[in-house]
C-alpha positions as CSV (number, residue, x, y, z in Angstrom):
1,X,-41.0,200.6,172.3
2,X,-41.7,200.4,175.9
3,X,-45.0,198.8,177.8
4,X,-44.3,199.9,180.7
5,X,-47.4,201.9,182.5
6,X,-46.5,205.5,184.3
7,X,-45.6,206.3,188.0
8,X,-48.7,207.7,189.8
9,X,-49.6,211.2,188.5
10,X,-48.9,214.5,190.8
11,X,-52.2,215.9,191.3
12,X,-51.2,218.9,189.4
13,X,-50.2,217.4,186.2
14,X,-53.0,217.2,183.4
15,X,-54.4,213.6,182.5
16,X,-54.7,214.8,179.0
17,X,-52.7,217.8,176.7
18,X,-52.6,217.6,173.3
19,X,-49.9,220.2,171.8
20,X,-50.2,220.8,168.0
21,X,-51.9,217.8,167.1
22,X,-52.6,216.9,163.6
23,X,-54.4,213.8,162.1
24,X,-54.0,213.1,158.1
25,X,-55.7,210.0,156.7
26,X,-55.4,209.0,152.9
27,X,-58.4,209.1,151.0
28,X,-58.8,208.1,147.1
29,X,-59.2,212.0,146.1
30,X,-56.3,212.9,148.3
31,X,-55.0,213.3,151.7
32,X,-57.9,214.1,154.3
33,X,-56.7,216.7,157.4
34,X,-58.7,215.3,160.3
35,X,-57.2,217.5,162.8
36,X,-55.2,220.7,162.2
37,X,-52.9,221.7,164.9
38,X,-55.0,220.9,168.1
39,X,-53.6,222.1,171.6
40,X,-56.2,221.0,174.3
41,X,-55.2,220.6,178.3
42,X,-57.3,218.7,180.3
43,X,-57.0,218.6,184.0
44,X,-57.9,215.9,186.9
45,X,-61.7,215.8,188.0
46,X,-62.3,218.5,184.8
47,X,-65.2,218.2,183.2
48,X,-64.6,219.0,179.5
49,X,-67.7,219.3,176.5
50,X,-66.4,219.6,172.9
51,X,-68.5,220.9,170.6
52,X,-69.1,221.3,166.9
53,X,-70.8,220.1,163.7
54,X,-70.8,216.7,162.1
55,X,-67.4,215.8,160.5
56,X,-65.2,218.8,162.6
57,X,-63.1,216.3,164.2
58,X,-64.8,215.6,167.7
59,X,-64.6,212.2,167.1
60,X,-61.2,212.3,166.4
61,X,-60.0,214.4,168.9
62,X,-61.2,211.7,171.3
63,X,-59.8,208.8,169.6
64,X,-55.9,210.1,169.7
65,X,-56.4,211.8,172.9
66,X,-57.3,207.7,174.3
67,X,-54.1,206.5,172.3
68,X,-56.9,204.7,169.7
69,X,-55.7,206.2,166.4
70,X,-51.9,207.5,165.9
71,X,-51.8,211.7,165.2
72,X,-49.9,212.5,161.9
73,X,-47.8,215.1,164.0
74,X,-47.7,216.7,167.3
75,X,-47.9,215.3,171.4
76,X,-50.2,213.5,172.8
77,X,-49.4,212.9,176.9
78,X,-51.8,211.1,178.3
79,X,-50.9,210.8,182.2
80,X,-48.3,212.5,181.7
81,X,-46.7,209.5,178.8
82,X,-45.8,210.2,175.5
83,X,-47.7,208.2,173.7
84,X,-46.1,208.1,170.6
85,X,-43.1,206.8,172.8
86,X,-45.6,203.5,173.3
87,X,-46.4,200.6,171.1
88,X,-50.5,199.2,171.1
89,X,-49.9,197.2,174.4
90,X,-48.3,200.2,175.9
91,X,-50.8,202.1,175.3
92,X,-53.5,199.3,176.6
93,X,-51.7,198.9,179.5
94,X,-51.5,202.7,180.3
95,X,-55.5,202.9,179.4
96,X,-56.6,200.1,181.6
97,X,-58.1,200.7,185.0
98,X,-57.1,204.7,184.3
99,X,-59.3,205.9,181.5
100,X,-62.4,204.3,180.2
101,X,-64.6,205.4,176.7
102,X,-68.3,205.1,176.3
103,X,-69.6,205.4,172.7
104,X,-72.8,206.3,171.5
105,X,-73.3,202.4,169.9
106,X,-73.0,201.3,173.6
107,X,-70.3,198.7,172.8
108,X,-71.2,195.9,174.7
109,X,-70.0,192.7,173.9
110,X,-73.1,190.4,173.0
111,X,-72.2,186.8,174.0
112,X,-71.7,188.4,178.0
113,X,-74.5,189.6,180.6
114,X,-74.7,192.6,182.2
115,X,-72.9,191.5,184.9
116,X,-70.3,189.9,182.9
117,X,-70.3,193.0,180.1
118,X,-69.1,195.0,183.6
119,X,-66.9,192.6,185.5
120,X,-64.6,191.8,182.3
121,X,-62.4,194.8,182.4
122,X,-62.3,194.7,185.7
123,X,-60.8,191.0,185.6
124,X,-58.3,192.0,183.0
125,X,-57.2,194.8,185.3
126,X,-56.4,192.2,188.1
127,X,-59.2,192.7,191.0
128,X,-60.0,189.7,192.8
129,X,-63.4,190.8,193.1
130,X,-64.9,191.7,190.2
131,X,-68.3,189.9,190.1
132,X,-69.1,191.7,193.5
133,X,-68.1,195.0,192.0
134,X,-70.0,194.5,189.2
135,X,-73.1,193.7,190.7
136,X,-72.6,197.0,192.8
137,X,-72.1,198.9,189.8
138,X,-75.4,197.6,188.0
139,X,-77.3,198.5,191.2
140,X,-75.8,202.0,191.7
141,X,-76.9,202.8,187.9
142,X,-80.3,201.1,188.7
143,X,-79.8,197.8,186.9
144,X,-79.9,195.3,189.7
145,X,-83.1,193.2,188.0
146,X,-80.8,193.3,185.1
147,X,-77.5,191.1,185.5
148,X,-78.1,188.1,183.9
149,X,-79.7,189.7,180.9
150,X,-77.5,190.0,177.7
151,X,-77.8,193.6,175.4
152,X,-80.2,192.3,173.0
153,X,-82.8,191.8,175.9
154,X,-82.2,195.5,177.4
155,X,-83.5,198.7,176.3
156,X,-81.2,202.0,174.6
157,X,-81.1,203.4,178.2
158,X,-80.0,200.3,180.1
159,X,-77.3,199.5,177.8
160,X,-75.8,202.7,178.3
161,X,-76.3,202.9,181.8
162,X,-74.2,198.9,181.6
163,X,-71.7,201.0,179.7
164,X,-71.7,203.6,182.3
165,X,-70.9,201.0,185.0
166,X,-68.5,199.1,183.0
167,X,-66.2,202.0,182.4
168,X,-66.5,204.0,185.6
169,X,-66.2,200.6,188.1
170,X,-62.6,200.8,187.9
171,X,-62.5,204.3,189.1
172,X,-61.0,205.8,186.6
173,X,-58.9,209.0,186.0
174,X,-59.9,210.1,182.9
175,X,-63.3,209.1,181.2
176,X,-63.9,209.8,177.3
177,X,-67.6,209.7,176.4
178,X,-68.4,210.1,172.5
179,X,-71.7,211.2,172.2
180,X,-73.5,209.3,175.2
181,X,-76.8,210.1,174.7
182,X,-77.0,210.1,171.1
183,X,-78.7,207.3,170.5
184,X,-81.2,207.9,173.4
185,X,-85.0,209.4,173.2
186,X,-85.0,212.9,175.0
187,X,-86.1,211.7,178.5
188,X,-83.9,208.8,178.5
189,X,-80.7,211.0,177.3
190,X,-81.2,213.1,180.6
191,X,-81.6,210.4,183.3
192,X,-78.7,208.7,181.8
193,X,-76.6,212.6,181.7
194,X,-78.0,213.0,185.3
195,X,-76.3,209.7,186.0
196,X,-73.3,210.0,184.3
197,X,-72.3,213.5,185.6
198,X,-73.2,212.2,189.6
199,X,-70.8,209.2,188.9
200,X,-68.4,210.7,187.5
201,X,-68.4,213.6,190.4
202,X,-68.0,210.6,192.8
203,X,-65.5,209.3,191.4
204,X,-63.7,212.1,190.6
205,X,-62.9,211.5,187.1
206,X,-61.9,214.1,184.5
207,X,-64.1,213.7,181.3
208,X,-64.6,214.8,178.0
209,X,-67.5,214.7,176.7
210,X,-68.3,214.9,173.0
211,X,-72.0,216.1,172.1
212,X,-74.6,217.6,170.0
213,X,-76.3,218.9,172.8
214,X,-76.1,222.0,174.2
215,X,-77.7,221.5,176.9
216,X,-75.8,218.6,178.1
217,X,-72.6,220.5,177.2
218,X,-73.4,223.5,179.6
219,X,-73.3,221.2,182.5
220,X,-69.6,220.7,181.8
221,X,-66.9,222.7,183.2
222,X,-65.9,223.9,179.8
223,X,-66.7,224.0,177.0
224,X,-64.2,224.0,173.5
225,X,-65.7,224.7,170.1
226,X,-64.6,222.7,166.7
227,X,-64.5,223.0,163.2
228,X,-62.8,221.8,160.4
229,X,-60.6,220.1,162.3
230,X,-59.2,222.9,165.1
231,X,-60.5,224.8,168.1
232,X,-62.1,227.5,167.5
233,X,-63.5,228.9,170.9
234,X,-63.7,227.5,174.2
235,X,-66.2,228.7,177.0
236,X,-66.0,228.7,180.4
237,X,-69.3,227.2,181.5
């Protein structure tokens, strides 16, 4: 299979479509359908909410849409690449300094700072100057006092605002966020919303967002509506 990343994408071609996507994983009773025929187009600088109960397939939908899990069936383009056309490094290589994923368990690695927690990727992408940006990034999501501290010394809402920063430094195309605020109390969940909606407009990132919350869903551009595994409505929000 090839590595190689794709061309730069014409500004009219969607950074994500799913077509007929369907994700089957064993289970001891019996074959488990995650997804059941999901068609989904995403577009640059969309802002995209998925909704839906516990166990619908939100999760899921995110994870093959970022080239993370493998669909049983169906097309997954994600810039415009056939994923299924890519191996694990392909798909790595077509992720990196393109699309970026923040998860509700924050994911930051514990033996790295803040400002090394942010600069990482950025060195694994190639830029020369990735301390600098980093430190930019933790003061633009309000963490300058915060750079040399590792996770365990930061509170819910700074780790996810060091998530924040770690995945949009790059300037990304596309950014996936599994329930961002899920973990968060009430008034941290909207200052870290807040943040990650202004960021994202600035940087002009699509995203797709999934969430609980209806609030926080009505401030996307869309919204689609899950269960058992399909789409079963989407609102223009």
């Amino acid at each position: 299979m090839s590595n190689a990343t794709s061309p730069p994408l014409p500004a009219s071609t969607p950074v994500l479509a799913l077509e007929a996507v369907t994700l089957t994983l064993p289970s001891a009773a019996g074959p488990v359908h995650i997804l059941r025929g999901v068609d989904l187009t995403v577009n640059p600088g969309e802002r995209v909410a998925v909704i839906g109960p516990s166990g619908s397939g939100k999760s899921s939908l995110i994870a093959v849409g970022a080239g993370l899990e493998q669909p049983t069936s169906g097309v997954v383009r994600l810039f415009n690449q056939d994923l299924a056309k890519l191996d694990e490094d392909g798909r790595a290589k077509l992720r990196r300094g393109r699309a970026a994923l923040v998860f509700q368990a924050f994911h930051l690695l514990p033996n790295m700072t803040a400002e090394e927690n942010v600069a990482t990727p950025l060195e694994i992408a190639g830029a020369r100057d990735a301390l600098p940006t980093a430190r930019q990034w933790l003061d633009r999501v309000g963490l300058p006092h915060r750079l040399t501290h590792y996770p365990h010394q930061l509170s819910g809402g700074e780790q996810q605002r060091v998530a924040l920063a770690r995945a949009l430094a790059a300037r990304p195309a596309l950014l996936f966020a599994d329930e961002p605020t899920g973990n968060l109390d009430a008034k941290t969940a909207t200052t870290v919303a807040d943040l990650m909606f202004a960021l994202v407009a600035e940087v002009g990132s699509a995203l797709v967002m999934v969430t609980h919350d209806p609030v926080l869903a009505e401030r996307a551009d869309r919204i689609v509506r899950m269960a058992d595994g399909q789409i079963v409505g989407k609102i223009e929000a």
